[in-house]
N, C-alpha and C positions, 0 to 999 in steps of 0.2 A: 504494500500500500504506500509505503515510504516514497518509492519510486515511482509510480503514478503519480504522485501528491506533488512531486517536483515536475514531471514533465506533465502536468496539468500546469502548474504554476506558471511555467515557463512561456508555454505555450499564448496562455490567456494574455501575462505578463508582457509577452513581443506582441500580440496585437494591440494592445489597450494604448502602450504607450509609441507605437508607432500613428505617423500624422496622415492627413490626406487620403483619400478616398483608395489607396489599395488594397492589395491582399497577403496575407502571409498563408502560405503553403505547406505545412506539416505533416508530414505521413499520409502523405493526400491526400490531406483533408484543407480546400481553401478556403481561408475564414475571412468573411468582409475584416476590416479594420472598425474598432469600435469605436470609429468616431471620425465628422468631416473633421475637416483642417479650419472650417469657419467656427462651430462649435468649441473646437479644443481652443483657438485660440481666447476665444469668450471667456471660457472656462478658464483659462490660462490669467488672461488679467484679473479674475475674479478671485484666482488663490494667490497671487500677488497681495490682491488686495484685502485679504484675510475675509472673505467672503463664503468661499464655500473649499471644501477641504475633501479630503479622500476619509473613506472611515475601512474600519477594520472589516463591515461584513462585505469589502470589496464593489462600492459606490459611493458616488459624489452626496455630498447633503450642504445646505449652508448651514455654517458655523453657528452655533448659538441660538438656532432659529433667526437669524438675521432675515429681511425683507432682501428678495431680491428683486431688479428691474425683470422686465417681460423677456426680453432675448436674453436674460442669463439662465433665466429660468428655464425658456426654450433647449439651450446649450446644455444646460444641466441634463436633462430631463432625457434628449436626444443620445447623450452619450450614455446616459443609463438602462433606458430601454435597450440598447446597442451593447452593451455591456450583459445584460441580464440571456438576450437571443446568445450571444458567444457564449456565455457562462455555461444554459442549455445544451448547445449544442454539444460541447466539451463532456460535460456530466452524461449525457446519453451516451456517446462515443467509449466513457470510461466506464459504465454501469456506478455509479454514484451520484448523490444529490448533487443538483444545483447549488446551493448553498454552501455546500463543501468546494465546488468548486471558486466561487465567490468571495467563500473568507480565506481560500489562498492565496486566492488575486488580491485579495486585500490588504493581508498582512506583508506582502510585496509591494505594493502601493504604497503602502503609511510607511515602510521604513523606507524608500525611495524618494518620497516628498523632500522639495526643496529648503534648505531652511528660509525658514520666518513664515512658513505655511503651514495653515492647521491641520492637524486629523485627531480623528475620532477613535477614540482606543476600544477595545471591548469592552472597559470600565464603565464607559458612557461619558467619559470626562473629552472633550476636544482641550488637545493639546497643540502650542507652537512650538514647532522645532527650529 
């Protein structure tokens, strides 16, 4: 399971934070990228801007309950639905949950975050790194 759990990881991991509208190709399996290059960027100045943050079950959320504008919301929103389809796909490919695949991508997320951008632990505390 150890090794699955990595090369789910991995897998999720190089599509999630790769940009732009390709695809990554893994044991023949081509996975959209999870996310346009106009959203991530959205998203991009938004964790800049300590708005919305990576959290541990492996998606975006804003920070604190913060208010966000309409296209960030959109951005958010886009890349998590997009996120959640890969996550699927992956967990049916490996015969295990969703979920399980999600909080791998996660915990690779939150510790990958830039510093002075927040994530969400599985404490439920958002933290800046």
């Amino acid at each position: 399971m150890k090794i699955v759990s990595k090369i789910i990881a991995l897998t999720v991991a190089g599509a999630i934070l790769g940009a732009g509208a390709g695809a990554l190709n893994i044991q023949g399996l081509n996975t959209a990228q999870a996310q346009s290059a106009s959203a991530k960027a959205t998203v991009d100045r938004a964790k800049s801007a300590g708005k919305i943050g990576e959290t541990a079950a492996g998606y975006l959320d804003a920070v604190n309950n913060q208010s966000l504008d309409a296209a960030t919301k959109a951005a958010m929103k886009e890349i998590n639905i997009a996120r959640k389809s890969l996550y699927t796909r992956l967990a049916n490919d490996q015969n295990v949950k969703t979920e399980v695949v999600a909080a791998l991508t996660g915990e690779k997320q939150v510790a990958k975050a830039s510093a002075g951008e927040y994530v969400l632990m599985s404490s439920g505390s958002w933290v800046q790194k």
